[in-house]
py3Dmol code that shows the C-alpha trace and the ligand (Angstrom):
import py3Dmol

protein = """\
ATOM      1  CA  UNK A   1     -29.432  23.701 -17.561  1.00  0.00           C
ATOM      2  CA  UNK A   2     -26.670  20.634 -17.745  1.00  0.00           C
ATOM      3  CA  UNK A   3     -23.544  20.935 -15.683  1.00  0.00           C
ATOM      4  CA  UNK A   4     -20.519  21.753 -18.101  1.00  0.00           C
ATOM      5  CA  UNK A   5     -18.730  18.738 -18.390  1.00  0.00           C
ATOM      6  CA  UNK A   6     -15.948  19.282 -16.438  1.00  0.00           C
ATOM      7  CA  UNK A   7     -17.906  20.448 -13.253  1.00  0.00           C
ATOM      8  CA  UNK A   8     -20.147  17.064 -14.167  1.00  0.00           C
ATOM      9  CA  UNK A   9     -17.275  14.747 -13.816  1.00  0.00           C
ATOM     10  CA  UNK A  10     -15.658  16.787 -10.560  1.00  0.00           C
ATOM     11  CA  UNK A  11     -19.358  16.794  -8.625  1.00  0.00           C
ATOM     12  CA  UNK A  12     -20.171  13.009 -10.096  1.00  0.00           C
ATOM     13  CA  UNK A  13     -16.761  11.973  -8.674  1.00  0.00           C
ATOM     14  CA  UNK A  14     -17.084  13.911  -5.193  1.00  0.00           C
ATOM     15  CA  UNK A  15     -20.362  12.422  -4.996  1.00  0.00           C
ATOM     16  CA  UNK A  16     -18.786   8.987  -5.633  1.00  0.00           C
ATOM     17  CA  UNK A  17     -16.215   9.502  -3.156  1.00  0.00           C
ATOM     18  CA  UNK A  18     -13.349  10.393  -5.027  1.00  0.00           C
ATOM     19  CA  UNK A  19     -11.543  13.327  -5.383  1.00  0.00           C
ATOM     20  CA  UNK A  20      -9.704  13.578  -8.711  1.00  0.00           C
ATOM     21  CA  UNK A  21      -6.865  16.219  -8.872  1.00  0.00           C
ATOM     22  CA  UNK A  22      -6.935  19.039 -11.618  1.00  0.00           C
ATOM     23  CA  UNK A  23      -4.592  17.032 -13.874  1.00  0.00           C
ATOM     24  CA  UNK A  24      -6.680  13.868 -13.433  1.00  0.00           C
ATOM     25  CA  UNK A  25      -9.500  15.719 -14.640  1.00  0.00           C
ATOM     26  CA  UNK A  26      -7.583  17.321 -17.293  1.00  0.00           C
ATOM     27  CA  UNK A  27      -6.662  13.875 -18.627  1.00  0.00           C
ATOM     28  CA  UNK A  28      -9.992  12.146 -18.266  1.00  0.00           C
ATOM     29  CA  UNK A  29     -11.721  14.429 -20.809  1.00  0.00           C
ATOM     30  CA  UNK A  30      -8.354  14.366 -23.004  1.00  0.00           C
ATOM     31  CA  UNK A  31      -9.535  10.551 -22.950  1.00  0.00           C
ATOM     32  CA  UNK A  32     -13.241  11.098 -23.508  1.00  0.00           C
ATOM     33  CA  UNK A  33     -12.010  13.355 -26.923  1.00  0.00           C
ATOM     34  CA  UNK A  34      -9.412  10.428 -27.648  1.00  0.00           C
ATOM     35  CA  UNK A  35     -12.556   7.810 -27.870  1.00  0.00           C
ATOM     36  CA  UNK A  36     -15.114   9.511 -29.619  1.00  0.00           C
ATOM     37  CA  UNK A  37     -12.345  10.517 -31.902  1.00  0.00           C
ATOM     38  CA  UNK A  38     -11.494   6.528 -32.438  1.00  0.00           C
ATOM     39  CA  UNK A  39     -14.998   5.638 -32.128  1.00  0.00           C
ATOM     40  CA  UNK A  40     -15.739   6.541 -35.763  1.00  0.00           C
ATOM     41  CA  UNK A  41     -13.119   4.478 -37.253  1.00  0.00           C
ATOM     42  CA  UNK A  42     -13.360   1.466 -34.913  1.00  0.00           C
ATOM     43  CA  UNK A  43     -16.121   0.119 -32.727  1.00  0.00           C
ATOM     44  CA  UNK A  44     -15.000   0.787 -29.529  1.00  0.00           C
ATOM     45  CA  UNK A  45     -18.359   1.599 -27.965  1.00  0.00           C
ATOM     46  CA  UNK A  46     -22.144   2.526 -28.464  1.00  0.00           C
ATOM     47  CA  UNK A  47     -21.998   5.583 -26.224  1.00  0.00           C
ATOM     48  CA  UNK A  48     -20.828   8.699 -28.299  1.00  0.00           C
ATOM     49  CA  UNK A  49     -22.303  11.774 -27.010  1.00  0.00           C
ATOM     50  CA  UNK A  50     -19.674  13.506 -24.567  1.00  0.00           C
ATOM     51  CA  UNK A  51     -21.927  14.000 -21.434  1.00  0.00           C
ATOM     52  CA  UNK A  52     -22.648   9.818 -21.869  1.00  0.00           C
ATOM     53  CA  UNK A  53     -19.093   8.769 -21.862  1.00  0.00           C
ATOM     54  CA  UNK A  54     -18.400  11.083 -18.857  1.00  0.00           C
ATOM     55  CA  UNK A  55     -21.588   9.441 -16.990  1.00  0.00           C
ATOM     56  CA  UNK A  56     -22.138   6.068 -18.155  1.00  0.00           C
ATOM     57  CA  UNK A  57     -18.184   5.176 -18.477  1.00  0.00           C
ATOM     58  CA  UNK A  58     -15.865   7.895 -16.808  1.00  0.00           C
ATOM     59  CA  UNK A  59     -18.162   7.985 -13.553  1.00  0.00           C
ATOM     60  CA  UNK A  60     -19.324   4.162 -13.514  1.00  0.00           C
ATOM     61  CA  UNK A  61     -15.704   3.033 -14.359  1.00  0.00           C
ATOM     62  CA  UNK A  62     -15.145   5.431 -10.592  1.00  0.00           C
ATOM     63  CA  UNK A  63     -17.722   3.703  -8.882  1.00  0.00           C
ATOM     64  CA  UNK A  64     -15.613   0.399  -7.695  1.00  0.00           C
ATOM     65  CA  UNK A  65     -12.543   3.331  -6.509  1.00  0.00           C
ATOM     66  CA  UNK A  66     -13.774   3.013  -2.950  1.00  0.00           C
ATOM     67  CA  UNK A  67     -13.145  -0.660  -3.344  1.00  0.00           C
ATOM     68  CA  UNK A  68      -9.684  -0.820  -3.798  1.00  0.00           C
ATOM     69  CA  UNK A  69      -6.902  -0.786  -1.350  1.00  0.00           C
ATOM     70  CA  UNK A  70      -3.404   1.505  -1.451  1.00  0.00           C
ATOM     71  CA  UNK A  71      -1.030   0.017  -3.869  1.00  0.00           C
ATOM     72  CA  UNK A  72      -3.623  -2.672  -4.727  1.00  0.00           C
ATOM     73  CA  UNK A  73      -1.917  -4.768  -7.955  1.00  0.00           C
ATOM     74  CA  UNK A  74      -5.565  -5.062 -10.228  1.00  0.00           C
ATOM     75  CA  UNK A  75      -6.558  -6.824 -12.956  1.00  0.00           C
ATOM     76  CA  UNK A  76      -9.398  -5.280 -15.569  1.00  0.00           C
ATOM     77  CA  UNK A  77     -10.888  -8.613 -17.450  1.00  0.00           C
ATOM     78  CA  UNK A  78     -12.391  -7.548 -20.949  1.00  0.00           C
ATOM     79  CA  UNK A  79     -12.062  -3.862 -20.606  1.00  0.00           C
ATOM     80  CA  UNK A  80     -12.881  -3.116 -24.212  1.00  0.00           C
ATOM     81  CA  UNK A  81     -12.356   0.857 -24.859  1.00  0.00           C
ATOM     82  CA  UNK A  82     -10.390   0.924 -21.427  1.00  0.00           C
ATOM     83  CA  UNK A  83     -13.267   0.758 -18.695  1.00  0.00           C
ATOM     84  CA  UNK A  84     -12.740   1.022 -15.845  1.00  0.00           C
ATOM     85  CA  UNK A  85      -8.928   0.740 -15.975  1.00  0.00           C
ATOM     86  CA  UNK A  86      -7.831   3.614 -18.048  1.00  0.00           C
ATOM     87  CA  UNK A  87     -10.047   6.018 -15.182  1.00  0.00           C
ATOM     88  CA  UNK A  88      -9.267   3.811 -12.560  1.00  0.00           C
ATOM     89  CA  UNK A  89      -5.107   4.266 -13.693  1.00  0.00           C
ATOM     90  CA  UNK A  90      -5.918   8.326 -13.436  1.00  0.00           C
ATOM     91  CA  UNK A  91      -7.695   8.710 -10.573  1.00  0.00           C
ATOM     92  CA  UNK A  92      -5.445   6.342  -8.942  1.00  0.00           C
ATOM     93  CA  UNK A  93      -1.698   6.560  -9.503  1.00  0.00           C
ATOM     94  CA  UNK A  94      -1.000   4.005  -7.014  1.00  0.00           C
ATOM     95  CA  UNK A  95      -3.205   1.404  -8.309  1.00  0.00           C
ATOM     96  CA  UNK A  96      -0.931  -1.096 -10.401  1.00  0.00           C
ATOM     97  CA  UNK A  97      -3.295  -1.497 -12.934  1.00  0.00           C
ATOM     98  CA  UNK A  98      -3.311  -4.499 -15.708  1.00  0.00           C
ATOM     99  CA  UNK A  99      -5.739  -3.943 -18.656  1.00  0.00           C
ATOM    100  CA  UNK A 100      -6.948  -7.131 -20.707  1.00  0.00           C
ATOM    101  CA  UNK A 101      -8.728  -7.741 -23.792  1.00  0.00           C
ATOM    102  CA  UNK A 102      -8.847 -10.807 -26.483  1.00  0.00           C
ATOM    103  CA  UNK A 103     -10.027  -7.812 -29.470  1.00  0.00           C
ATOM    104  CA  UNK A 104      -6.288  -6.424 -30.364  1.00  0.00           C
ATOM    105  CA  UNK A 105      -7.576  -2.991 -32.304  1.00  0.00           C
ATOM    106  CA  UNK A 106      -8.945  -2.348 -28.236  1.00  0.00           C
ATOM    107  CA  UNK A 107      -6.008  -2.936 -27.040  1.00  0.00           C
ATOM    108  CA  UNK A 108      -4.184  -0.701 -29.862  1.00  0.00           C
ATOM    109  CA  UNK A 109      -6.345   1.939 -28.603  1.00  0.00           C
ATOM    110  CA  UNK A 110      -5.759   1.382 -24.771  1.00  0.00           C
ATOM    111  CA  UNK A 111      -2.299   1.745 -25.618  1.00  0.00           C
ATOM    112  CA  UNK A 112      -2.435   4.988 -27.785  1.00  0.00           C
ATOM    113  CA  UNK A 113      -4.531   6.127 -25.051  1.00  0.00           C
ATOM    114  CA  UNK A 114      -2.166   5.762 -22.229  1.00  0.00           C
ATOM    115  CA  UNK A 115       0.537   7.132 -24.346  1.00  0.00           C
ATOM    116  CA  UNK A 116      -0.750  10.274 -24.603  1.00  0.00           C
ATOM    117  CA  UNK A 117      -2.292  10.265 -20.811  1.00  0.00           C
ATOM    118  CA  UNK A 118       1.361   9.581 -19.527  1.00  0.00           C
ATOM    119  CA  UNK A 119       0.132   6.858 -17.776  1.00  0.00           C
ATOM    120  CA  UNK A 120       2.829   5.120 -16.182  1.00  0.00           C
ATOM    121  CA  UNK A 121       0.843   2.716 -14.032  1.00  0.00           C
ATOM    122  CA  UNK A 122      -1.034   0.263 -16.658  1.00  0.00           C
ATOM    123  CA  UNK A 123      -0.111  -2.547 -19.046  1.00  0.00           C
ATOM    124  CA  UNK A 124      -2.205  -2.962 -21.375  1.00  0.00           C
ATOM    125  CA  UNK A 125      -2.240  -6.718 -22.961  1.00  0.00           C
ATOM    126  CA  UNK A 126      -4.217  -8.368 -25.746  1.00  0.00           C
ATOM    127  CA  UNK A 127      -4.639 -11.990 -24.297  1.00  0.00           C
ATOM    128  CA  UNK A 128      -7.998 -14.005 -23.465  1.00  0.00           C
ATOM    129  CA  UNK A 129      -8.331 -14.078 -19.863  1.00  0.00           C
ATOM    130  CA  UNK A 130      -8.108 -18.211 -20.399  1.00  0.00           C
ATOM    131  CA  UNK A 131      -4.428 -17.704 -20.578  1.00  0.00           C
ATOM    132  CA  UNK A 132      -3.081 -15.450 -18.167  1.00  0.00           C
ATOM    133  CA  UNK A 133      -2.897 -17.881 -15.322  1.00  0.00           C
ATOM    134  CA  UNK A 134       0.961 -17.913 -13.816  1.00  0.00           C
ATOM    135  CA  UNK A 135       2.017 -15.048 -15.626  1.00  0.00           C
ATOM    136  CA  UNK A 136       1.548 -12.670 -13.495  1.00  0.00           C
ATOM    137  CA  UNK A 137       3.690 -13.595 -10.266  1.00  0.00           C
ATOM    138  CA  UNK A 138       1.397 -14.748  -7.425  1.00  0.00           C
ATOM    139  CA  UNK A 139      -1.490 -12.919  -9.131  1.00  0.00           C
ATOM    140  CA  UNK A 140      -3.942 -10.265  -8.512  1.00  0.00           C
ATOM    141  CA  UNK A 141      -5.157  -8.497  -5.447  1.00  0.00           C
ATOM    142  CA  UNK A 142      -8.290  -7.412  -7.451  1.00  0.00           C
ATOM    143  CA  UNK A 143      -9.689  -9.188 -10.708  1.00  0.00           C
ATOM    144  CA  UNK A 144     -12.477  -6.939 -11.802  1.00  0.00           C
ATOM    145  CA  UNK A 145     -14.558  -6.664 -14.939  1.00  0.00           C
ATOM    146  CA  UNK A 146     -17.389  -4.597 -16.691  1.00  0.00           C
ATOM    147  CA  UNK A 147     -20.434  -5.519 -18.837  1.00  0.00           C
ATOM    148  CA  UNK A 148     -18.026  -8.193 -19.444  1.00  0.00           C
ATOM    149  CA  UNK A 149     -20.230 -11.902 -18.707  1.00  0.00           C
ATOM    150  CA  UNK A 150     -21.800 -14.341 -16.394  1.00  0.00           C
ATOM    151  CA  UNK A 151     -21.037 -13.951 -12.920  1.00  0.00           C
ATOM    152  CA  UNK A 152     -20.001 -17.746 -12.996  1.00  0.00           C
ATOM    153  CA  UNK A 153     -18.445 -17.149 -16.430  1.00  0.00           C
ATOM    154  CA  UNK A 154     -15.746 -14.419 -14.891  1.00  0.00           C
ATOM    155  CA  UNK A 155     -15.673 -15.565 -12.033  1.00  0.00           C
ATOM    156  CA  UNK A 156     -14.186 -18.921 -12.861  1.00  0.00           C
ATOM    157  CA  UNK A 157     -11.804 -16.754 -15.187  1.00  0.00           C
ATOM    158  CA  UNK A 158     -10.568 -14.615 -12.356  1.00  0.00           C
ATOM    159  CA  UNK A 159     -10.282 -17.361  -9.375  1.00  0.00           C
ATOM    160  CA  UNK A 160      -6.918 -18.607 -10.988  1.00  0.00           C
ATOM    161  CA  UNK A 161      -5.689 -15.151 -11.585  1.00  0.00           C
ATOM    162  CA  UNK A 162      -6.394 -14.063  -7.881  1.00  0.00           C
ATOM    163  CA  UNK A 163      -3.486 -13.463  -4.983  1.00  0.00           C
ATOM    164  CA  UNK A 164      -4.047 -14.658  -1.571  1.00  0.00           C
ATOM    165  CA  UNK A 165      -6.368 -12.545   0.127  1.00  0.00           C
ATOM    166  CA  UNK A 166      -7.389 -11.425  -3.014  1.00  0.00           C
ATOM    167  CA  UNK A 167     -10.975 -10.156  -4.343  1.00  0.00           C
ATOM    168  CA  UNK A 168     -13.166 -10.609  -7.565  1.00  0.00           C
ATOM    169  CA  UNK A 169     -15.036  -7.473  -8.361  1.00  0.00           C
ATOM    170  CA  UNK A 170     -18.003  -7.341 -10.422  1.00  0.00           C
ATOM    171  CA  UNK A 171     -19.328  -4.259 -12.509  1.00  0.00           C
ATOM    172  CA  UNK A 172     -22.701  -4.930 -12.768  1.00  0.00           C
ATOM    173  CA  UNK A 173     -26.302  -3.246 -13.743  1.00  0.00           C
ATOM    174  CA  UNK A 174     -29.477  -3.538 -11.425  1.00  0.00           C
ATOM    175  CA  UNK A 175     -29.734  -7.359 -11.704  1.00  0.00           C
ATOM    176  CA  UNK A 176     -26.008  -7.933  -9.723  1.00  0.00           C
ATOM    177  CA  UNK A 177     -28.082  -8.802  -6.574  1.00  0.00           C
ATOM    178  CA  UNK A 178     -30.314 -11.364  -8.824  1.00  0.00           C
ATOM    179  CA  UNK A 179     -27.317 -13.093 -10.001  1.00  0.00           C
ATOM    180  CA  UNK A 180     -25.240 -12.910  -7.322  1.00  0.00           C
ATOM    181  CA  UNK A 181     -28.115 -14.912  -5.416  1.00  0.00           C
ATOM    182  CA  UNK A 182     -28.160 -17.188  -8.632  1.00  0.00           C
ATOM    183  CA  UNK A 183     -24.784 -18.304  -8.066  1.00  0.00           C
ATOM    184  CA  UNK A 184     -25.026 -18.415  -4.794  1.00  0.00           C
ATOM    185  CA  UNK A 185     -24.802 -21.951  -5.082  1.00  0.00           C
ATOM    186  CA  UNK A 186     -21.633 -22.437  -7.891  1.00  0.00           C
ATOM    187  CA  UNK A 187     -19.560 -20.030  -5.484  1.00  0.00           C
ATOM    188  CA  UNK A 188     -19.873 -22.350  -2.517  1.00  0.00           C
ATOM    189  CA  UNK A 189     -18.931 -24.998  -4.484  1.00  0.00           C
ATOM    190  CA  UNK A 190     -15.767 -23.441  -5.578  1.00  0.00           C
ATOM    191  CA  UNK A 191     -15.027 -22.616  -2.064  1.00  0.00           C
ATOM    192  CA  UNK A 192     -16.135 -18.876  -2.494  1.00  0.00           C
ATOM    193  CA  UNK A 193     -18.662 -15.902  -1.418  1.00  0.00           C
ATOM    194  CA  UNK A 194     -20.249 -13.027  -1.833  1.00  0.00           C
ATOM    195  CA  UNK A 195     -19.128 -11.022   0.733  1.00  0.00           C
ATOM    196  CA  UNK A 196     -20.850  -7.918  -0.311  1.00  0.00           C
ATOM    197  CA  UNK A 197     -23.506  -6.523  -2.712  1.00  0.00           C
ATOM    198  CA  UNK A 198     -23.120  -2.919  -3.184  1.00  0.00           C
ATOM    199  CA  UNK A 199     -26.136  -0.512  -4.672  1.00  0.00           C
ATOM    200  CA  UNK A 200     -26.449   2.678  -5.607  1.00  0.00           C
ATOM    201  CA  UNK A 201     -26.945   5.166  -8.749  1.00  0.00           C
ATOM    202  CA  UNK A 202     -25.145   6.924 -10.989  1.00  0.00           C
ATOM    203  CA  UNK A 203     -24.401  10.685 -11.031  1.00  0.00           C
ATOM    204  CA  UNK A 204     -26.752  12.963 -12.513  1.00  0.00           C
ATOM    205  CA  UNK A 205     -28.155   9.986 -14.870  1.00  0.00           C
ATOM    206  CA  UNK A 206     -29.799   8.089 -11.454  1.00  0.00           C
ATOM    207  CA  UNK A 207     -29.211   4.811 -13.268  1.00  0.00           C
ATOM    208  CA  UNK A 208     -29.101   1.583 -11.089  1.00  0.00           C
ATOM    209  CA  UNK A 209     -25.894  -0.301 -10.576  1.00  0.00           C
ATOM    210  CA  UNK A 210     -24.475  -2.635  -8.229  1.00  0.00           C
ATOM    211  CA  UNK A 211     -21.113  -3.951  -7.292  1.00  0.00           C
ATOM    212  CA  UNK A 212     -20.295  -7.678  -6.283  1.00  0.00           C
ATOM    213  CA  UNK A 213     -17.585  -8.365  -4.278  1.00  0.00           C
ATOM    214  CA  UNK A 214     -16.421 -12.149  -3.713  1.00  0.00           C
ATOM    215  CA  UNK A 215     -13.789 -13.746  -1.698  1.00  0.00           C
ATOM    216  CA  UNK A 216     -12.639 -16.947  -0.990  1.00  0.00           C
ATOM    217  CA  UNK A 217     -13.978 -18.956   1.843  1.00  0.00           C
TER     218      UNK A 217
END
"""
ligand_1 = """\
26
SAH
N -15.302 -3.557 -19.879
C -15.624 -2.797 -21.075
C -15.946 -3.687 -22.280
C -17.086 -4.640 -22.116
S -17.442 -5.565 -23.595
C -16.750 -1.836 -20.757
O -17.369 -1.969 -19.718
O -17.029 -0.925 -21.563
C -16.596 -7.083 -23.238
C -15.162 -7.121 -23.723
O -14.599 -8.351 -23.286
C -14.989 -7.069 -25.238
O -14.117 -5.999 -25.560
C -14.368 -8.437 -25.604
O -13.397 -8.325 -26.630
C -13.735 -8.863 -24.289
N -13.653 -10.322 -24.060
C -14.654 -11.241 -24.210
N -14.211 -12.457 -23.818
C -12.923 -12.312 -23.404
C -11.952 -13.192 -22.860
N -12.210 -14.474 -22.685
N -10.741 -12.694 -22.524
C -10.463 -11.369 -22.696
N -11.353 -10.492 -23.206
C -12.572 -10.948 -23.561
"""
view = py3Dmol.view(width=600, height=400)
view.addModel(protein, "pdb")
view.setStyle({"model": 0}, {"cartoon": {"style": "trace"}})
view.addModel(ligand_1, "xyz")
view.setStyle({"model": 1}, {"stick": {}})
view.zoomTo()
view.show()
């Protein structure tokens, strides 16, 4: 028999490395109802049964929270319905979180959404990634993105939006290895690297993802 929900997204997180509080929980499900709610009015995304939001985009958004450093000020690039950076803003309350998105009826969402999650820790703004750069003080310590393009593609879109120190996360399927490789080449150009390749599965579903994590030289 399937895990209730709740107890899915509890063990999925523990197994993940995180350990959400009762209230994050509480409000991650509350967010779950919120966008399958939305979802029939506006396309906000093609996974509607409630066990496949909590996997495929509550747990995967969790999957880069090991990543990311106390306090860290982060940048989510195209983050459509709010993934990661509406779970990534509850399961981290420190996390400075900065939610982007060129579609505005996303961003309407995002907004409703973290109006009613008393979430006090993200902005969301509906802006092409093109034009953010220098308007966000000395930048980002993390630019990350989801199912969002190219590695190259984001990549050059983050670079300009990145502090010093800072580093470009990518959200990625079973191929991130393959492309990281790929543009192995464009990054050195640029004066950056891969400095890590992350793989691993997801809760319950076992499907294949992979992080990639690039720095500057
Ligand atoms: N990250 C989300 C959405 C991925 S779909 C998830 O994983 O579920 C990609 C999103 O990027 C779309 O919502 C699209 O509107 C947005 N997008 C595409 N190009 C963009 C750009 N240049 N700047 C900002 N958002 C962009």
């Amino acid at each position: 028999m399937s895990l209730p929900l709740r107890e899915l997204l509890e063990s999925g997180a523990r197994e993940l490395g995180v350990t959400l509080s009762p209230s994050s929980v509480d409000r991650m499900l509350l967010f779950m109802m919120e966008l399958r709610k939305w979802n029939r009015k506006i396309n906000l995304t093609a996974i509607s049964t409630e066990r496949g939001i909590v996997i495929k985009h509550l747990l995967d958004s969790l999957t880069v929270v090991p990543h990311l450093s106390q306090g860290a000020r982060c940048l989510d690039l195209g983050s459509g319905g709010g993934f990661p950076a509406i779970p990534l803003a509850l399961a981290r309350p420190d996390l400075k979180l900065t939610s982007v998105d060129a579609t505005l009826k996303k961003i309407h969402f995002q907004r409703h959404a973290a109006r009613l999650l008393g979430l006090t820790n993200l902005e969301a703004l509906h802006a092409r990634g093109e034009a953010l750069a220098g308007s966000h003080g000395n930048g980002f310590d993390v630019v990350l993105s989801r199912a969002f393009s190219s590695l190259p593609e984001f990549v050059s879109l983050a670079r300009p939006l990145l502090a010093l120190g800072g580093v470009i996360i990518a959200m990625k399927g079973k191929s991130g290895g393959d492309e990281a490789l790929e543009a192995a080449p464009f990054f050195e150009e640029r004066g950056l690297v891969v400095s890590e390749v992350v793989r691993f599965r997801l809760p319950a579903s076992g499907d294949e993802r992979s992080l990639v994590v690039i720095r500057t030289v």
